[in-house]
N, C-alpha and C positions, 0 to 999 in steps of 0.2 A: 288842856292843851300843854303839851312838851315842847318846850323850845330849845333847841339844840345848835351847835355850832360847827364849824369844820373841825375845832379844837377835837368834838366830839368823834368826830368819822373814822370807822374804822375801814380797813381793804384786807381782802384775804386772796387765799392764792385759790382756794375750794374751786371750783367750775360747775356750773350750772350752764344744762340744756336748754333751760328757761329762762334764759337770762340774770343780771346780777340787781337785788334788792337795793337801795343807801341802807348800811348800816350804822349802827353809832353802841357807844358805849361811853354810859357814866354814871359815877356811884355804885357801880357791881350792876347796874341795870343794862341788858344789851335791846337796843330797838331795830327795828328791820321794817322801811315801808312796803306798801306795795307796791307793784311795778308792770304785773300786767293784768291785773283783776284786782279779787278779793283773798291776797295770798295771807294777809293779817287773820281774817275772819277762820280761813281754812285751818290756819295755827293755831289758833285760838279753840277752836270747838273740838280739835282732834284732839288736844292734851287737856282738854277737861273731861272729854269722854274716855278717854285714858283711864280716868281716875273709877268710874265704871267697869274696870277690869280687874283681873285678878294680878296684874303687873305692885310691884311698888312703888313707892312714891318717889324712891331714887333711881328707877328705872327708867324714866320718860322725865322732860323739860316740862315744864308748867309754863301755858304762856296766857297774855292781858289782851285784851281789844287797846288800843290806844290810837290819841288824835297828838300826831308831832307837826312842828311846824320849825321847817329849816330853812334857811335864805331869802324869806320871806313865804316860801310857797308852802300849802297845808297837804300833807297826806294822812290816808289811812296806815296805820301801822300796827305791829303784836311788841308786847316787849317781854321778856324775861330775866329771871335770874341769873347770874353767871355760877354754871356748875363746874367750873375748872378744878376750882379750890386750890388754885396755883399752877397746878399743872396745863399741859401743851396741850392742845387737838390736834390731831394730825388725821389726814384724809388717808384711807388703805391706799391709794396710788401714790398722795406726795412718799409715804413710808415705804412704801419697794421701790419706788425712783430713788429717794434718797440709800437706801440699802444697798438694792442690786443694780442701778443705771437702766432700771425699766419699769415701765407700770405693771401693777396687776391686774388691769383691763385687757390689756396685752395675753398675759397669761391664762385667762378668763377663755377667752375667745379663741384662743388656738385649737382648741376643741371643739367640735360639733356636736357632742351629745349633752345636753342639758342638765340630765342628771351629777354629770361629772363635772360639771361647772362650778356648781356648788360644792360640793368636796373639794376641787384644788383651792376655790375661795377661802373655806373655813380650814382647810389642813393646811394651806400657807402661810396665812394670818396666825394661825396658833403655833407654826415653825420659828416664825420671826419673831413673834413677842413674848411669846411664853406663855400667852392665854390660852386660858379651858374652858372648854364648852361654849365656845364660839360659833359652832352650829346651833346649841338652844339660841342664842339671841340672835341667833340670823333667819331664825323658825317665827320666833316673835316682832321682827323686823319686817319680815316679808308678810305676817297677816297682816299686821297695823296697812303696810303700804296695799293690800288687796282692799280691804274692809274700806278703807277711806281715799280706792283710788288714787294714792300720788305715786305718780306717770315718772319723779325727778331722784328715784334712790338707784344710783351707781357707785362706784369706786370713788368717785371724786366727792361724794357728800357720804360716806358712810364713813366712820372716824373711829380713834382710841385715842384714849389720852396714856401722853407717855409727860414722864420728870425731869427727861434728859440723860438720865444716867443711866436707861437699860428698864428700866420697870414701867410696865403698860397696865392700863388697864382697860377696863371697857365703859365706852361713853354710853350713859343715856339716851335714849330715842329721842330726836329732834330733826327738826328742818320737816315740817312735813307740810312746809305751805304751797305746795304744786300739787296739792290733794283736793276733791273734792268739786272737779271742774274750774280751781280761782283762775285760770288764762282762761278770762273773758276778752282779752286785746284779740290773741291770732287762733286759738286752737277750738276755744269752748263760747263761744259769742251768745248772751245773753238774748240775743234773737230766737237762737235753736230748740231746741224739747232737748230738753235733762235726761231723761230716759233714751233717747235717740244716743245723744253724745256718750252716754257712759259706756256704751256698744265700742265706741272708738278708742277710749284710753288703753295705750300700751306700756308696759312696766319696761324696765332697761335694767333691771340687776345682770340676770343672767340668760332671761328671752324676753319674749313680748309679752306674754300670756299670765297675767297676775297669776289666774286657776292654777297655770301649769306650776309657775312661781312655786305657792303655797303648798300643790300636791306632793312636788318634792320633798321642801322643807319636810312637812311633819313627818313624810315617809320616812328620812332620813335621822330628824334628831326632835320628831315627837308632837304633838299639837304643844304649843305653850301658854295659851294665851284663853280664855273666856271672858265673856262680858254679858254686861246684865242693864240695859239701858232700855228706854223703850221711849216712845213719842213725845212723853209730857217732860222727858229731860232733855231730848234732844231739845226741843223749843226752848223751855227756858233758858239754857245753855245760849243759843243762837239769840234769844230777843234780847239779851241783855248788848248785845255789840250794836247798838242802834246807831251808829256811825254809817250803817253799810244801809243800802235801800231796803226797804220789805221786799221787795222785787227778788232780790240777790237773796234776803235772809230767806224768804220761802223755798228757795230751787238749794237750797243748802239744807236745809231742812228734809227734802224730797231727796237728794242723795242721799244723805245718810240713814232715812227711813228704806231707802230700797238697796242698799248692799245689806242692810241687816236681816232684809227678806231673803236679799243671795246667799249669804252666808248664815242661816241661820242656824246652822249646826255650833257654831262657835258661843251662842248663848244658852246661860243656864233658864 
């Protein structure tokens, strides 16, 4: 158990669809409970299966199962490391607010064709910071969020860290705890069939449609990503978070054994 303080709590400006996590940080370690399901458990499993891919190990956040306990009351939570290494995060919207006095969601959506959504996304982001190849990691951005379902990546949690002084770079993959079904509170209710609900999750980059999501990406700037995991890892993975019910551990389990079956071109 983690017992933390307000000293501890951090507030960010990021926005979320799905509401806002308590965060905290201390000692380089950041925590995030959950808030409307099992969004710890989701974080948790996505960035150890991460590591089952062909990504690096500085490409994607690593995150813990954890039990914190603040103001007396106990939650589930994930915690990780801090990958700043000094520098800022900045969300692609707070960065063209602050830039041009508009968001890039704004710019996103002024257009109706899909494909070109993603082009003004990556050719604008790489205008303002001087990054390259910001369509590959927005190729392996958008599998991770198809493959594991999270419904919660848009402009306002997609990031780059910048120094302040003009130089960006590109953040590591994170936040992916709205993955996996974890809104058991209002959208994903642990009453329903897993299989039924994954029918309803919709993406918000740049349409609804993960498939469509991804078809573009690769068309555009190439598959990036393969992975090589299969049932005896997902489980052990999952039973180690034994904070969360069997109940919840099995239907998490059962997502990620069935987008593997959907996507199964992405495994070697």
């Amino acid at each position: 158990m983690i017992h933390l303080q307000d000293a501890d709590m951090k507030v960010f400006n990021r926005q979320s669809s799905k509401g806002n996590q308590l965060k905290f940080r201390r000692d380089g370690i950041w925590y995030k409970t959950d808030y409307l399901g099992y969004e710890g458990l989701a974080e948790y499993v996505i960035s150890k299966l991460l590591a089952f891919s062909d990504l690096s190990e500085d490409e994607y956040v690593e995150y813990e199962p954890e039990k914190i306990e603040y103001n007396g009351i106990e939650f589930n939570a994930c915690s990780s490391k801090d990958f700043t290494n000094g520098w800022n995060l900045i969300t692609l919207e707070r960065l063209f607010k602050n830039t041009y006095g508009y968001g890039l969601n704004q710019i996103i959506y002024s257009t109706p064709d899909h494909e070109e959504r993603l082009k003004i996304l990556v050719e604008q982001v790489e205008r303002t910071t001087g990054l390259k190849a910001f369509g590959t990691y927005m190729s392996k951005l958008l599998t991770v969020d198809a493959l594991f379902l999270n419904e919660d990546r848009h402009t306002h949690n997609i990031a780059v860290l910048t120094n302040g002084t003009g130089d960006f770079r590109i953040a590591p993959i994170f936040d992916n705890a709205a993955g996996l079904l974890s809104d058991t509170s209002m959208e994903y209710p642990m009453s329903k069939d897993a299989m039924d609900l994954i029918e309803k999750v919709k993406a918000k980059t740049f349409c609804e449609s993960f498939e469509e999501q991804l078809e573009i990406a690769e068309k555009m700037y190439g598959q990036s990503i393969h992975f090589s995991f299969g049932y005896n890892e997902v489980k052990a993975i999952v039973e180690k978070a034994d904070m969360y019910s069997e109940e919840i551990r099995q239907r998490v389990i059962e997502v990620v054994m069935e987008m593997r079956r959907k996507y199964q071109y992405l495994f070697k």
